[in-house]
VEXSEMAR-915382 format. One record per atom (N, C-alpha, C): residue in three letters; x, y, z. Coordinates in pm, whole numbers, padded with zeros to 5 digits, always signed. Layout:
<atoms>
ALAXYZ/...
</atoms>
This chain:
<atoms>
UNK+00576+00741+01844/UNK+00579+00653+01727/UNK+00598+00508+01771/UNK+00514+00433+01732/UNK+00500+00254+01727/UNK+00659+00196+01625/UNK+00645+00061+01724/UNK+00788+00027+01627/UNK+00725+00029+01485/UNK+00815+00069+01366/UNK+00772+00035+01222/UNK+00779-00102+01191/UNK+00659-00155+01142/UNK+00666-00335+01144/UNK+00678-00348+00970/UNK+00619-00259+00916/UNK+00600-00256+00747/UNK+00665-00140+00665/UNK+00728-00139+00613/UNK+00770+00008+00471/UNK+00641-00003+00358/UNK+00578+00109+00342/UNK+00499+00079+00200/UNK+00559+00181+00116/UNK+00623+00104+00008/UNK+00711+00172-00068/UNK+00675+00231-00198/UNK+00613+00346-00238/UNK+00596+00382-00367/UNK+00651+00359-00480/UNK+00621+00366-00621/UNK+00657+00277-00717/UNK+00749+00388-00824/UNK+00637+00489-00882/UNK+00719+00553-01016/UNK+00826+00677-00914/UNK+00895+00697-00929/UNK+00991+00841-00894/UNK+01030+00798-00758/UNK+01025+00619-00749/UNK+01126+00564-00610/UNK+01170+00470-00631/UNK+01095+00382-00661/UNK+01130+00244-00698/UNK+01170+00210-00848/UNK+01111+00276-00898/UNK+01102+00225-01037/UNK+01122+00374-01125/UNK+01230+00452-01185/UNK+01281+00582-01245/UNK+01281+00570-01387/UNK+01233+00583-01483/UNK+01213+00602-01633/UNK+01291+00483-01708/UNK+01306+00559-01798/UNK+01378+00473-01880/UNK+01503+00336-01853/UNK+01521+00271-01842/UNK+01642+00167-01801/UNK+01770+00229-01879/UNK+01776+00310-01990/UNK+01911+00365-02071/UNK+01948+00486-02012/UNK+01846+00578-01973/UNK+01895+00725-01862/UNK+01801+00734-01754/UNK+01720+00704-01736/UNK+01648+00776-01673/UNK+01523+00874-01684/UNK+01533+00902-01813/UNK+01402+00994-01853/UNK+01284+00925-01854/UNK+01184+01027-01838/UNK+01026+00982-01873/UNK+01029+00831-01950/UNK+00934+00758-01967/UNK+00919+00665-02062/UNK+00898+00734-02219/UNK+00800+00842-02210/UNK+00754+00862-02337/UNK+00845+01009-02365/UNK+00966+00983-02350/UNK+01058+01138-02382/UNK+01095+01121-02538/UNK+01038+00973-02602/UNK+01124+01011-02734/UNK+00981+00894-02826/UNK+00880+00910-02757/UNK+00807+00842-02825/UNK+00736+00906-02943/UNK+00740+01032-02990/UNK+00694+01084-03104/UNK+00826+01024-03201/UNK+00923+01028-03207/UNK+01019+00949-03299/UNK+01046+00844-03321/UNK+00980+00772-03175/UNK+01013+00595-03204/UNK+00848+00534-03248/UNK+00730+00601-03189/UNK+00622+00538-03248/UNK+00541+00614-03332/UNK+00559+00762-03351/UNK+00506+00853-03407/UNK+00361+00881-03405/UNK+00389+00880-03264/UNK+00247+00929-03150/UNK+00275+01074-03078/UNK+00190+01136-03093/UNK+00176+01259-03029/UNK+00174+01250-02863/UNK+00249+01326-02815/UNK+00205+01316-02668/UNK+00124+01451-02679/UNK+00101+01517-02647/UNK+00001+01616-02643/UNK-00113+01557-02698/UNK-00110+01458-02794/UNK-00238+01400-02827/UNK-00302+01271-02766/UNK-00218+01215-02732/UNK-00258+01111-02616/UNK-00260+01146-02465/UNK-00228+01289-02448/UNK-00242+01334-02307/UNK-00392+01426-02325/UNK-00427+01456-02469/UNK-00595+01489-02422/UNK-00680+01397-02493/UNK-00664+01295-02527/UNK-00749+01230-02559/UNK-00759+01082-02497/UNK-00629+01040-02409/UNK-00630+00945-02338/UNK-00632+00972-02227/UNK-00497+01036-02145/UNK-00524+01030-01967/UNK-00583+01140-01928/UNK-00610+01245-01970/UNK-00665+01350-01919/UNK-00841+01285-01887/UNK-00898+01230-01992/UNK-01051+01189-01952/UNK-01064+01068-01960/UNK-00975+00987-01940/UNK-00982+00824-01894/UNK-00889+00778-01762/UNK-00809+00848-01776/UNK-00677+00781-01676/UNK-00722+00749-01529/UNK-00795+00848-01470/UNK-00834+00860-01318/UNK-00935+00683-01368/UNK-01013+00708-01390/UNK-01136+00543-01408/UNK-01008+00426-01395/UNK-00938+00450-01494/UNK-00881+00331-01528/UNK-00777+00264-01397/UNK-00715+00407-01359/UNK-00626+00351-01230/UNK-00671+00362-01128/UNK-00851+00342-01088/UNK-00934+00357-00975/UNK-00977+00182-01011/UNK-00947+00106-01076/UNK-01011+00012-01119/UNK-01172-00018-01184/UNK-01255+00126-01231/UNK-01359+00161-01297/UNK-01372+00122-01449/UNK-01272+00146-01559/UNK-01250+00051-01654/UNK-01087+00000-01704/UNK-01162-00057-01782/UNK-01033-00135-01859/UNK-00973-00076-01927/UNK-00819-00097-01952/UNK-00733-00035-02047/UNK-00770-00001-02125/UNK-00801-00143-02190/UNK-00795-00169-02355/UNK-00907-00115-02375/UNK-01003-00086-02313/UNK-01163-00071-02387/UNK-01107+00091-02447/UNK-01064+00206-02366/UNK-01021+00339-02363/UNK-00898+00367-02476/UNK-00815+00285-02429/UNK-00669+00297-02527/UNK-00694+00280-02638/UNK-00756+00109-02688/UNK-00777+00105-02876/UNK-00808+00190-02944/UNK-01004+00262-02878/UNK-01020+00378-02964/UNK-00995+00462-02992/UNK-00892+00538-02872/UNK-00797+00598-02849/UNK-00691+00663-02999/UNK-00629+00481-02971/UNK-00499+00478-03054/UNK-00547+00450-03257/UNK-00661+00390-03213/UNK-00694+00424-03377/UNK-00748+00569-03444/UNK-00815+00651-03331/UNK-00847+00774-03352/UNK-00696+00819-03430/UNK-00634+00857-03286/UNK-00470+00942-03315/UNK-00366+00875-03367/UNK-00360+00769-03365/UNK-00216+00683-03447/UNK-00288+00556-03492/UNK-00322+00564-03640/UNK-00398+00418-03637/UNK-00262+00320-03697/UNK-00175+00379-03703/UNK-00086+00354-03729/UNK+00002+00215-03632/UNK-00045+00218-03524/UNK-00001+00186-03394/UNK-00068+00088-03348/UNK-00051-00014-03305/UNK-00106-00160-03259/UNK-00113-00143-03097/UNK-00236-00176-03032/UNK-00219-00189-02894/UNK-00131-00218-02820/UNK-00078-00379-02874/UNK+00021-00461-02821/UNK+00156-00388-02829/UNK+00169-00316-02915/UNK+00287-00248-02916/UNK+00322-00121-02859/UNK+00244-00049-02842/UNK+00204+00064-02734/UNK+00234+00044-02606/UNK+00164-00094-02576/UNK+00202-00155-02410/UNK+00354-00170-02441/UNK+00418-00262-02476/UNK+00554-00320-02494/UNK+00591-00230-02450/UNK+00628-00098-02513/UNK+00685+00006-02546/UNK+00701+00101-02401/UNK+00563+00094-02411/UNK+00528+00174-02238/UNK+00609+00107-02130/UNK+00582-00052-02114/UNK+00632-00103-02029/UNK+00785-00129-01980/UNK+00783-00137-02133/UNK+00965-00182-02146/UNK+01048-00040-02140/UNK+00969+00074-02081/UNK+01038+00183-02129/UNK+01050+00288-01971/UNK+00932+00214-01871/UNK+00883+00291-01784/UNK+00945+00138-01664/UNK+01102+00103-01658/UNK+01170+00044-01584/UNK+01290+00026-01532/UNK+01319+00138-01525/UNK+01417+00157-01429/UNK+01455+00124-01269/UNK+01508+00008-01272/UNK+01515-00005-01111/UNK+01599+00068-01033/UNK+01567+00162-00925/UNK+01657+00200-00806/UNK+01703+00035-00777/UNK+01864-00018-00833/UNK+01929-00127-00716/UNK+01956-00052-00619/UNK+01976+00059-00565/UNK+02013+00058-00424/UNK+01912+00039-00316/UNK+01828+00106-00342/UNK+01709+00081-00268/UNK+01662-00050-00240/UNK+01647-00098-00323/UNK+01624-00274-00342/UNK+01747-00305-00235/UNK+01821-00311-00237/UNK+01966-00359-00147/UNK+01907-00327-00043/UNK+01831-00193-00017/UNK+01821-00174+00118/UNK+01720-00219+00194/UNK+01603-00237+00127/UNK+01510-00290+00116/UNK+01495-00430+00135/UNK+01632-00480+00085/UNK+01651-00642+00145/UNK+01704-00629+00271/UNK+01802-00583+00323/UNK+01856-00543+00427/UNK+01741-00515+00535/UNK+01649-00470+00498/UNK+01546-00414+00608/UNK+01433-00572+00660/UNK+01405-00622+00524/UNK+01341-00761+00561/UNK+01415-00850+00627/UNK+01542-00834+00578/UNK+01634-00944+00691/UNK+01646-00905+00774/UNK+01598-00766+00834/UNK+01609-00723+00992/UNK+01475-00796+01059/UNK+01385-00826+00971/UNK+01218-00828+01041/UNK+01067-00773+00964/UNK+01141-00675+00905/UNK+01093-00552+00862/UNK+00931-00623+00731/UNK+00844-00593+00714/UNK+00776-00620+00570/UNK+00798-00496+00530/UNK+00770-00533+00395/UNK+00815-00460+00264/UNK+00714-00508+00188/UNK+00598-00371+00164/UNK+00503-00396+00049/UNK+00548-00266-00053/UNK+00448-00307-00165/UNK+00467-00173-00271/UNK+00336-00121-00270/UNK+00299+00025-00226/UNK+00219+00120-00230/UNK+00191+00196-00330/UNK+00095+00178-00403/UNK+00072+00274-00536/UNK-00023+00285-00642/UNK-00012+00405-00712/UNK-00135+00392-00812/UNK-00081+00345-00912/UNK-00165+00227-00957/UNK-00154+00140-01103/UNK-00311+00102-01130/UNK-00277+00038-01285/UNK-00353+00003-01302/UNK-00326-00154-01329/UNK-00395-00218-01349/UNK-00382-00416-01334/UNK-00268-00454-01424/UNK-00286-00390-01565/UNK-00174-00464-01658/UNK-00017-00420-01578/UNK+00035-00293-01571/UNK+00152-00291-01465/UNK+00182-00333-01383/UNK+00060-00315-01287/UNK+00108-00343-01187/UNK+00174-00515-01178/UNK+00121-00579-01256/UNK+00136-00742-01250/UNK+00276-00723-01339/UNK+00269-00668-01441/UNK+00404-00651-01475/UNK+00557-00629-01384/UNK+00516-00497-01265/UNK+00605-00509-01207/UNK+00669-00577-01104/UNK+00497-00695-01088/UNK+00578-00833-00967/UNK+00613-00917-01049/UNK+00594-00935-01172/UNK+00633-01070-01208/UNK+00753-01082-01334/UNK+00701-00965-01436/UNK+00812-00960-01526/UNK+00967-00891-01461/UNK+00899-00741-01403/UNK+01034-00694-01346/UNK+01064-00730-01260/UNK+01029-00863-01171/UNK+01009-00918-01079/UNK+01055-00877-00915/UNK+00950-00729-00898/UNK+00957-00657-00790/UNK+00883-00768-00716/UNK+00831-00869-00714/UNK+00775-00986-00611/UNK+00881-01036-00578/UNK+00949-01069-00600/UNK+01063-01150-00494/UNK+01146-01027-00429/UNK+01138-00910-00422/UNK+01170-00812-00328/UNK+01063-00781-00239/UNK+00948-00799-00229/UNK+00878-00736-00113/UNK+00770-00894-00085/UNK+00668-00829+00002/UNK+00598-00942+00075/UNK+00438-00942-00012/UNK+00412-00810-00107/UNK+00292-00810-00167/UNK+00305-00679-00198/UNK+00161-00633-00306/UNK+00138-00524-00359/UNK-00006-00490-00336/UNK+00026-00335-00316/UNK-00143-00232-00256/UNK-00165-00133-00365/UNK-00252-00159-00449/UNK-00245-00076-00597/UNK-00423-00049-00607/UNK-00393+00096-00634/UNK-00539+00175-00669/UNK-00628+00037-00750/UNK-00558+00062-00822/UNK-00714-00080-00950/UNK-00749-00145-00881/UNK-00677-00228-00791/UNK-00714-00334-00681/UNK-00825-00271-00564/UNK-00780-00200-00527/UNK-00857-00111-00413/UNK-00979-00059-00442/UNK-00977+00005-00562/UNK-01074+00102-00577/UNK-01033+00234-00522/UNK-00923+00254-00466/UNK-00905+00403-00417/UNK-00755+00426-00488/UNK-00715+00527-00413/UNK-00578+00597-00470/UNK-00484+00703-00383/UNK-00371+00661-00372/UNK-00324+00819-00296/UNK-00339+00935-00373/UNK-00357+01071-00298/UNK-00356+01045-00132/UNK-00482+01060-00120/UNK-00611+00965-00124/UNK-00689+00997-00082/UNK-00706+00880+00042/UNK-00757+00926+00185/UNK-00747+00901+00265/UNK-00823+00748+00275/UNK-00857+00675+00165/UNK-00962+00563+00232/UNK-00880+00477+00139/UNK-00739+00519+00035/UNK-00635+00423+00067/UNK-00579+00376+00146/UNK-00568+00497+00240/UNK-00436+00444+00362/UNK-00521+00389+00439/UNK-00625+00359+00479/UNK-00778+00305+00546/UNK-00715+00151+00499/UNK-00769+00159+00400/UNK-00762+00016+00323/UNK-00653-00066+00353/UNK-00504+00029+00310/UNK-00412-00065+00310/UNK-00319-00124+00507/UNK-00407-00007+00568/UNK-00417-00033+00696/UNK-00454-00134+00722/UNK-00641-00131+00708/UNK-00709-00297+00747/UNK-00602-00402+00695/UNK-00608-00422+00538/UNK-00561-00578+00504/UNK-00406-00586+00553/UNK-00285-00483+00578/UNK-00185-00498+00622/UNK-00203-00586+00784/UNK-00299-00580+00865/UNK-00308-00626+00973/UNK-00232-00558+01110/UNK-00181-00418+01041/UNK-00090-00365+01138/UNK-00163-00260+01169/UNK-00115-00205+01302/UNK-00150-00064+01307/UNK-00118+00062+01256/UNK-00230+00176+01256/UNK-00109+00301+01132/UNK+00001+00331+01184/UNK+00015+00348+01295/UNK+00168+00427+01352/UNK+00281+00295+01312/UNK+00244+00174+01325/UNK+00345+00059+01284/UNK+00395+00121+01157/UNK+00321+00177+01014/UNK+00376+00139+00908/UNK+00413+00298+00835/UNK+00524+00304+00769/UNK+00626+00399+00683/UNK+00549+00402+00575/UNK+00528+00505+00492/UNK+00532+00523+00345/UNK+00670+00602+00314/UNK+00714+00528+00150/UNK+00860+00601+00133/UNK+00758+00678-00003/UNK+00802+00823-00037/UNK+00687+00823-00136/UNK+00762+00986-00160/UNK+00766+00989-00321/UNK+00801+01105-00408/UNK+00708+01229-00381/UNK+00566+01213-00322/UNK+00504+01317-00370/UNK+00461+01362-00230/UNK+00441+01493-00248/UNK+00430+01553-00156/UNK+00275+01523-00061/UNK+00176+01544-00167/UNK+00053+01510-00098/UNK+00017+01413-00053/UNK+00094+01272-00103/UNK+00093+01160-00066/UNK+00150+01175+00104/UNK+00250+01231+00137/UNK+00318+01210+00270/UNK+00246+01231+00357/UNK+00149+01400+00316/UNK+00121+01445+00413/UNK-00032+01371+00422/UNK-00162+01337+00375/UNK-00197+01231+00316/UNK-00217+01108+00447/UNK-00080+01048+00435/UNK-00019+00944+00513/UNK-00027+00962+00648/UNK+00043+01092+00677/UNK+00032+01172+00834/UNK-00089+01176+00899/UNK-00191+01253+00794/UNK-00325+01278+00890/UNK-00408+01094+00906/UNK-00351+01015+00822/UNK-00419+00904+00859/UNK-00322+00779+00951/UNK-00216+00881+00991/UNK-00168+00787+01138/UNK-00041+00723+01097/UNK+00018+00717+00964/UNK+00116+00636+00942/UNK+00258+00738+00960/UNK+00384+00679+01000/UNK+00462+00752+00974/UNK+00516+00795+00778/UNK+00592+00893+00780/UNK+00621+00928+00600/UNK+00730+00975+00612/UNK+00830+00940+00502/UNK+00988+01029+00458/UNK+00870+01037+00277/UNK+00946+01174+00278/UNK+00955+01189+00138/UNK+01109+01185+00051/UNK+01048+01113-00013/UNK+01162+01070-00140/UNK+01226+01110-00189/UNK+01351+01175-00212/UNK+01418+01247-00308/UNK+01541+01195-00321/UNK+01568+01240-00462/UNK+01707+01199-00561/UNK+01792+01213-00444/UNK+01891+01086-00413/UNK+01994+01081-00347/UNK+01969+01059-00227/UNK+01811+01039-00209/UNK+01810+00952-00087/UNK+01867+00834-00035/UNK+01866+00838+00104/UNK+01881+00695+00147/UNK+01778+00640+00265/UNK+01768+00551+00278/UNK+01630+00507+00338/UNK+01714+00439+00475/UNK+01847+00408+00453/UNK+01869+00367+00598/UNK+01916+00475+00699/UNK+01955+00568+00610/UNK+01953+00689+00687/UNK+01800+00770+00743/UNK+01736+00811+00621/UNK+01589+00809+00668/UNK+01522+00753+00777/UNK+01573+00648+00800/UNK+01471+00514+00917/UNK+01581+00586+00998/UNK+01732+00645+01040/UNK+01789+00677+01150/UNK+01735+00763+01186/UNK+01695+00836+01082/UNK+01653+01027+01151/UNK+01513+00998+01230/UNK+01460+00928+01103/UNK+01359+00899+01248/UNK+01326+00862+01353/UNK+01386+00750+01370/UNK+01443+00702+01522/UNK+01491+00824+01615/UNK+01585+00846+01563/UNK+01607+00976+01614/UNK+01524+01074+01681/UNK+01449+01112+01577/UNK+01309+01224+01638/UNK+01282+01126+01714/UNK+01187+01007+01694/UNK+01112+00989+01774/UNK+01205+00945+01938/UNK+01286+00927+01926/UNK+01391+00950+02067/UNK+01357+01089+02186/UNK+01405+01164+02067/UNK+01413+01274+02142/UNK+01237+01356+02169/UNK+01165+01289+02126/UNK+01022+01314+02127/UNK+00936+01260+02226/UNK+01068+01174+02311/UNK+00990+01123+02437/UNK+01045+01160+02525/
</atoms>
């Protein structure tokens, strides 16, 4: 293993955990607060739009309006987003702590992930995950997505580093492994992690691996 020069840090179920009041899903109580179906916006919105939209193929709004006037005409675009956004932000502070800790060692710190344009800009500027890291690598932007392999391609080239240089921290399983066959090192994510421990164990292996 190459020294790690970059962390690319995944976004929903690491960085960023549901709701800001517990923790749950964003949409765990949205049939009572907007009186929208989830079962009905999960087959009539992301099930046959979602992949386009967070590949950067189309636009939100073109998919969502007709969407939301079909099943809730009840329901205003603008308020749908709010709702979504303001609901789907939960910051891990510890991570962030550590995460600063790691740039003041040397370290870059990007965010790795599938979004689509309106979030993702949301989460450098409103939740202002930009003044924690050095930039953002997001499907819409790319055109690709984890884990498919011509993300980690991508975010290889424009990172300027080599794959063994750079970490993904990342919730999902296929994503890690994903990461592996295209050269980067991977911890997978879980509740009660810690990432400065994580970066020891690995050191570690790779110690005893030489």
């Amino acid at each position: 293993m190459a020294l790690i020069k970059a962390l690319m840090i995944d976004v929903d179920g690491v960085l960023v955990c549901g709701r800001p009041s517990d923790g749950k899903p964003w949409a765990s109580n949205i049939e009572d607060d907007l009186g929208l179906s989830v079962a009905d916006l999960q087959r009539e919105f992301f099930t046959p739009h979602w992949n386009e939209i967070v590949l950067g193929q189309a636009v939100l709004a073109d998919h969502l309006k007709p969407t939301l006037a079909k099943i809730a005409p009840h329901l205003s675009y603008d308020d749908f987003i709010a709702y979504w956004l303001e609901n789907d932000a939960r910051l891990n502070l510890e991570l962030l702590e550590e995460l600063r800790q790691q740039r003041e060692a040397g370290k870059r710190v990007y965010l790795a992930t599938n979004q689509e344009h309106i979030r993702a800009a949301h989460l450098v500027d409103t939740l202002g995950l930009g003044r924690h890291c050095d930039g953002i690598y997001y499907s819409a932007a790319l055109g690709s997505r984890k884990p498919d392999q011509a993300f980690f391609g991508q975010v290889t080239d424009l990172s300027g580093l080599q794959a063994d240089q750079l970490l993904l921290i990342d919730d999902t399983p296929e994503n890690i492994v994903a990461a592996r066959v295209c050269g980067w090192n991977a911890i997978r994510w879980q509740e009660g992690s810690s990432l400065t421990a994580a970066l020891a164990e690995l050191e570690l292996e790779d110690v005893k691996d030489r």
